[in-house]
N, C-alpha and C positions, 0 to 999 in steps of 0.2 A: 335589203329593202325590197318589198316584193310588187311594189308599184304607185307611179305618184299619176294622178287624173285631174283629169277633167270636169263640169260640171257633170259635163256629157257623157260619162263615160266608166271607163273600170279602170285597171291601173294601166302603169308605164308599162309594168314587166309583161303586162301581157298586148303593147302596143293596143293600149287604151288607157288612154290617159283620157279617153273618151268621151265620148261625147259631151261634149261641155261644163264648162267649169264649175258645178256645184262639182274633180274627180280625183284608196287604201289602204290599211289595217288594224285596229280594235277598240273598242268601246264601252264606258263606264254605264250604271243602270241612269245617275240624276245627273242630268247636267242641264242647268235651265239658266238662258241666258238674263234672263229677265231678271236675278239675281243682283245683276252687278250692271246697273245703269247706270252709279253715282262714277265712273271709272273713266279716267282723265285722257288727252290723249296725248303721252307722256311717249317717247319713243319705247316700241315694244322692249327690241335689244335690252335695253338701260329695263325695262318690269323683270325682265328674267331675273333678276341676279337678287330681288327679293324674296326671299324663302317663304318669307308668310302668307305670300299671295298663292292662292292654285294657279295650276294652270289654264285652266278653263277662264280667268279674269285675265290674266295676262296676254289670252288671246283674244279676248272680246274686245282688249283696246285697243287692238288692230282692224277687228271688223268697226269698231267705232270710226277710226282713223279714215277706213276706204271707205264707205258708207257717206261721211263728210265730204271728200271729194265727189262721188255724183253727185251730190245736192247740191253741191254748187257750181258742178259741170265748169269747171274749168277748162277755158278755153287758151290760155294763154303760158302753156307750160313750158317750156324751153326745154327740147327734148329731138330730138330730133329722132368634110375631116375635122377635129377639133384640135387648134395646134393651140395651148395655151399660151407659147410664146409669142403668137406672132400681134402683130403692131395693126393697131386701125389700120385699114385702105383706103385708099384715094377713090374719091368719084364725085361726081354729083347727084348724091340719090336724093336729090328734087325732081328729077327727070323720070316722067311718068314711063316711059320704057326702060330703063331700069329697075326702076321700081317694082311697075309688073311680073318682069322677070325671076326678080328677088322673093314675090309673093307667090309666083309657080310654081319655085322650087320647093316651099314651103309646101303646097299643094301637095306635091308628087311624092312628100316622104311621109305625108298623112294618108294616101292613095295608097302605098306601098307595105306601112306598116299597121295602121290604125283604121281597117275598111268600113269596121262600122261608123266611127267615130267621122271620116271622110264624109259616109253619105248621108250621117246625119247635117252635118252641115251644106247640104246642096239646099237645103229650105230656107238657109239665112238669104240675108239681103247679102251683096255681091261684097262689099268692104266689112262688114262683120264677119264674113266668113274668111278671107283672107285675112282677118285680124286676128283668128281666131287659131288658124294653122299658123298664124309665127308665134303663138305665145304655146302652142303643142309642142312646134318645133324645139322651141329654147327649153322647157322642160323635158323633151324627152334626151337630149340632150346631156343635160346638167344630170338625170337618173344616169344615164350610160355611165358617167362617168364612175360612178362604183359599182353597177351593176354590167359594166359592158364588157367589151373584150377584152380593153386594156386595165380594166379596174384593178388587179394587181400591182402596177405599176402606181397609183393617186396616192400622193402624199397630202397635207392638211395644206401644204403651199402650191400646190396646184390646185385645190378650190381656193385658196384668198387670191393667187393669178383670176383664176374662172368669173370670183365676185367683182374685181375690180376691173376685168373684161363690161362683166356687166353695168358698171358705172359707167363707162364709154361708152357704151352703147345707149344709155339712156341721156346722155348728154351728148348725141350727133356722133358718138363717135364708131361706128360700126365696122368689124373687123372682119365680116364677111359678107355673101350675098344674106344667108339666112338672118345674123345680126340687121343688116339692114333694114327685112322687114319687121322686125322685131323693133327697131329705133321709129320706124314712120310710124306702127301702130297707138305708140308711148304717148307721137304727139297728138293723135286724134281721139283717143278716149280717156275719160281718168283716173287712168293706172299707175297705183302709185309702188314704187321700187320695192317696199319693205316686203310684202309679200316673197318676190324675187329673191330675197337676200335671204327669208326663213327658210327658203328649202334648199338655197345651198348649205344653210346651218344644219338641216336632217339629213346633207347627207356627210357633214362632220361624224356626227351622230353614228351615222353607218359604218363610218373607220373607225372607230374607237369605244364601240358602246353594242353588246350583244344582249345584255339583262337588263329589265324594265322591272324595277322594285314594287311598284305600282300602277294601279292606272291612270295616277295624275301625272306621272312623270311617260306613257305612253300616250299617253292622249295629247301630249305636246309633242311629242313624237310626231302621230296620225297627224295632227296642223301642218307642222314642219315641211312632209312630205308629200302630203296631198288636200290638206283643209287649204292651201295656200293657194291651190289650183283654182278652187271657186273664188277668191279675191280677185283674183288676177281677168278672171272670166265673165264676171257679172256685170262689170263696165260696157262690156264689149257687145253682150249678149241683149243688153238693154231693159226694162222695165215699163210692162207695161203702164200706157199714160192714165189710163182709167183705173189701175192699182190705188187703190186705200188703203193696204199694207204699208208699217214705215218701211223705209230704207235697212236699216236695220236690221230689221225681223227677215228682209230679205237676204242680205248675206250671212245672215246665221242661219237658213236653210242652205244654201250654199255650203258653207263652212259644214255643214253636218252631212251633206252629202257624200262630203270629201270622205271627213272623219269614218262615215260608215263603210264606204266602198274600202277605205285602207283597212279598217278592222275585218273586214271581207275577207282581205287579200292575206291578213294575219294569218285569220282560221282554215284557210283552203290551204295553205300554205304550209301547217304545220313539219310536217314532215320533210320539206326540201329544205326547211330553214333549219330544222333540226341537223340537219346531213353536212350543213355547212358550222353547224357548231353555234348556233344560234337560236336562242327562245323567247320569243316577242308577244310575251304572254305574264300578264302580273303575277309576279312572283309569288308576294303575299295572299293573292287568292288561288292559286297554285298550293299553297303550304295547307289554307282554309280548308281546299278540298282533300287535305289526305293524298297529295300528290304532289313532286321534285322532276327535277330536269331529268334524273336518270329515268322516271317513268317513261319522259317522253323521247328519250333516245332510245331506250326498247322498243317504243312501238306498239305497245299492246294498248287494246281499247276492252278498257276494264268498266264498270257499274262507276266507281269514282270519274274515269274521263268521260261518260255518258254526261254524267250530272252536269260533272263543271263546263263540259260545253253546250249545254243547252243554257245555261248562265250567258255566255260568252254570245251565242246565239241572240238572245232576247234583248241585249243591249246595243248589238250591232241594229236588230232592226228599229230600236225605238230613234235612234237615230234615223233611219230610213225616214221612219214617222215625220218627225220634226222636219226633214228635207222637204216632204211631200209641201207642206205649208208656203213652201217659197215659191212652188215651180211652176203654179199656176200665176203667179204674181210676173213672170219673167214677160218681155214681149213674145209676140203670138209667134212669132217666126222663128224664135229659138225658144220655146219649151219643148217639139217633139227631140229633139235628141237627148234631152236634161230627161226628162220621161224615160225615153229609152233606157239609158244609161242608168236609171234607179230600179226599173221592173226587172232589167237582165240579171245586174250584181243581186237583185234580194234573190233570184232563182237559183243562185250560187250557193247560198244558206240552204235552199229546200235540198240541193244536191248535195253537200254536206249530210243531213238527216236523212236523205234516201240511202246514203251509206254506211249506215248505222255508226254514225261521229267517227268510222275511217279515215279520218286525213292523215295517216302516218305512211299508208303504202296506195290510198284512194284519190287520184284528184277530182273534185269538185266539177265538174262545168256543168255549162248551160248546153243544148245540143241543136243543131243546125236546126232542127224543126222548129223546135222552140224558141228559137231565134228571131224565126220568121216567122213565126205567130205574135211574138212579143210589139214587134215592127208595127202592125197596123192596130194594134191596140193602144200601144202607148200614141200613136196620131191621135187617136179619136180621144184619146184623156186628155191631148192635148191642144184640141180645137174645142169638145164639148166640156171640158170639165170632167174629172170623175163622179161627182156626184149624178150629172146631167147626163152622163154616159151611161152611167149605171141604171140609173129611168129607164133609157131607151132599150138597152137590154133586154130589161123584164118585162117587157111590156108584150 
């Protein structure tokens, strides 16, 4: 799994789970959520196991699901090293110095590993942003666990321990300093579990499953791992009050944020995933293009893989698209990092195509300069608007 994000941000794998939670890997051309309004909100879990539904419905009625909880702003929710075995701790984390403590430490591993992702959040208000590093924390986390050191060792019973960790911790019951802030944040916005539980589901996914027959069955994938990151993040991040966007249309910018940054991380990615015996790329339109796994374990970038990832390409961005629609809708205080985090990952694409569709021996990035040019651009998209921005530009 090459990385689960942020609204804010790029993936895990590369300590960006980033900048905020609208945060990859790959993307179908039609997905329009606006489809499936009549869609119930029926626990996600229990829609999987219908075959008739895509997946794209089965995960809208999740963004349905979160979407219902802001609107009603629930205020009354009873909520209060990574050793799986160990047992809640004792404390009173009602205790504002504990508390703090618990939310610094969170800080210090967002400072450490996620630097853009860190100072994009110095512009939130003081409790979103601490809310914001424990829901980074717990995911990056939960990625380690199959992409970390000890990922060899994860059995499918050491993530049902890790899910039902996480049930204790969303009911008061917190097993360390980081779980704690992760429990206080629960009970102040409304963030609701399921999300949490989908990407421990992606990363079942991850032990047992290397072929994606499709892209309805990858694109529940991309949710699983990082479309989940923007549910979990859009509570937190807030909406602005003078927004006339529903609810909705707002996390399904979110939600495609996610999806495009993972499909991102797909396509840059080709070639180490390959190395690990791993092809995260629809099969079926893989076979379309006059191309098999063995192509892409050679490694050769032939006129066929030109094509088909310029395909792959175009899909990743029109999601980009779709995000863009949500992120002016966010509060004013958190869209520059959710900006950030979508202008850098689409630069990841242009770097792709600068390398003539090389990702079997080419890695992709973005480069320090461009980095830092990205930074004060995406503030001003994200204080004037890009349209309004783009005015003052030409002028």
């Amino acid at each position: 799994m090459s990385g689960v994000l942020l609204w804010v941000n790029c993936g895990l794998k590369e300590n960006a789970i980033s900048l905020m939670g609208l945060v990859g890997r790959d993307v179908r051309t039609q997905r329009r959520f606006r489809h499936c309004s009549g869609i119930s909100f029926a626990c996600f879990s229990s829609a999987v196991v219908e075959p008739t539904r895509s997946s794209e419905e089965r995960v809208y009625e999740v963004v349905l699901k979160q979407a219902a909880l802001v609107k009603e702003q629930r205020k009354d929710i009873k909520k209060r090293g990574l050793n799986l075995d160990d047992k809640p701790i004792e404390g009173d984390f009602t205790n504002g110095e504990l508390l703090s403590s618990a939310y610094d430490r969170c800080g210090d591993v967002c400072a450490e590993y996620a630097k853009t992702f860190y100072l994009g959040t110095q512009l939130m208000t003081q409790e979103r942003r601490k809310a914001i590093w424990a829901i980074y924390v717990w995911c990056r986390r939960t990625d380690e666990l199959v992409d970390g050191p000890n990922a060899s060792h994860i059995t499918p019973k050491a993530l049902d321990r890790w899910e039902q960790r996480l049930t204790d911790v969303f009911e008061g019951r917190p097993y360390d300093m980081y779980d704690a802030a992760l429990s206080d944040t629960v009970t102040k916005y409304p963030v609701d579990i399921q999300p949490f539980k989908d990407m421990i589901e992606g990363m079942r996914l991850d032990l047992r499953k290397s072929r994606y027959n499709n892209f309805d069955e990858l694109y529940l994938y991309c949710y699983y791992v990082a479309g989940t990151v923007g549910l979990m993040s859009v509570p937190v991040m807030g909406i602005e009050p003078q927004s006339k966007a529903s609810t909705e249309s707002i996390y399904n910018a979110a939600l495609a944020l996610g999806i495009a940054n993972q499909l991102t991380n797909i396509l840059r990615d080709v070639g180490e995933d390959a190395r690990r015996g791993r092809v995260y790329l629809p099969q079926d339109e893989l076979a379309q293009a006059g191309l098999s796994d063995d192509d892409i374990f050679r490694g050769r970038v032939t006129d066929k893989w030109r094509n088909f990832m310029k395909g792959q390409i175009k899909r990743a961005r029109m999601f980009f698209d779709e995000a863009e629609k949500g992120v002016s809708e966010l509060s004013s205080a958190s869209r520059w990092p959710v900006w950030a985090s979508l202008l850098l990952y689409r630069q990841i694409l242009d770097s792709i195509e600068a390398n003539d569709y090389n990702n079997f021996t080419k890695r992709a990035y973005v480069g320090k300069a461009k980095k830092l040019l990205s930074l004060p651009v995406a503030f001003g998209i994200a204080t004037f608007g890009p349209q309004k921005l783009a005015k003052m530009t030409t002028r």
